[in-house]
Phi, psi and omega in degrees: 000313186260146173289119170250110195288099182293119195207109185277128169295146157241157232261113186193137185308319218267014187263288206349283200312296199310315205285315189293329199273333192286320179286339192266355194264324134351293163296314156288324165279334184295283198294329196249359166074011166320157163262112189216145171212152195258133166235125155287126164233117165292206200252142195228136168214184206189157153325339206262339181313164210257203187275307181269023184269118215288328189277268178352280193306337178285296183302328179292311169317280166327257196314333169282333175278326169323311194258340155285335193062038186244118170285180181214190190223142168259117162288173172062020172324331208239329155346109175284113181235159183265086187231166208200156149291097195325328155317300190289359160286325177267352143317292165329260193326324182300297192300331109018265154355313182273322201299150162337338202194134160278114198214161170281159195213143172246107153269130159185200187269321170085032141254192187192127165230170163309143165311311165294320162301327173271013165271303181317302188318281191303023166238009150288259227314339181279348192053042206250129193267118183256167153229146184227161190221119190249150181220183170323310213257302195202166176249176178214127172273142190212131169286136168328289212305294213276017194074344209262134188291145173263322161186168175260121169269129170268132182293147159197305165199163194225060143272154188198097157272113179223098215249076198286018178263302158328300178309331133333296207309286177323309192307306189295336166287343174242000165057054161248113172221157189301152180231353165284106153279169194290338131341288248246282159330315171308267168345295180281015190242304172310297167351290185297000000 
């Protein structure tokens, strides 16, 4: 009856712990008729988010290259990811909450964009006129006017898991969808 998220760990503690926290919670509800629900959350971010968090951390980057010209290195460029806005994840949890039944949830967006692309983003929102030179390896971002690289994204891997038929699933069950798109989150992170 409840949807159940098949998700293979790979073996490293902090997979452990979700996977372990997803059975037990699992469990309580099954043996104690508890409303206990599980949430997968792709990745969501906000202005609020900490430093080290990569759109933080790009935007932290990006200004210290403003004001020093010291290029800097992105890894994974080309890594496909699933983002949202944190708002719109406590919109979810609320209807979550609310739903009829206590079942597992797959939160995201159901798109996936690149790494590179939310760099690109943030040089719309910084207005900063790029040029790029791609190779085997890596890409070298360069400002238009002075020439001066701005940073290297290193090529590593396009591998992705993204399981938009769950991430399906929740919106229509819960008649939810993200209303921030990776603009609009990108802007506001620049912003902040």
């Amino acid at each position: 009856k409840n949807k159940k998220c098949d998700f293979s760990y790979k073996s490293t503690p902090y997979s452990f712990s979700k996977q372990f926290a997803q059975i037990c919670v699992q469990y309580f509800r099954q043996k104690y008729n508890l409303f206990a629900v599980n949430g997968i959350l792709y990745n969501h971010d906000s202005h609020r988010r900490r430093n080290d968090f990569f759109m933080k951390e790009f935007k932290s980057n990006l200004n210290k290259w403003i004001l020093t010209r010291k290029p800097f290195k992105v890894y994974n460029i080309n890594l496909y990811k699933d983002w949202s806005h944190s708002k719109d994840f406590v919109d979810c949890y609320i209807k979550i909450l609310n739903y009829h039944e206590p079942c597992d949830w797959v939160i995201g967006s159901g798109y996936k964009y690149t790494i590179r692309k939310v760099c690109e983003l943030f040089f719309k929102s910084s207005k900063i006129k790029y040029f790029k030179i791609e190779n085997k390896k890596s890409i070298n971002y360069y400002e238009l006017k002075s020439k001066k690289k701005i940073f290297t994204g290193l090529k590593t891997s396009k591998k992705f898991f993204h399981n938009k038929k769950l991430i399906k699933y929740t919106q229509k069950k819960l008649n939810w969808h993200p209303k921030i798109n990776l603009k609009q989150i990108v802007n506001e992170i620049y912003e902040s």
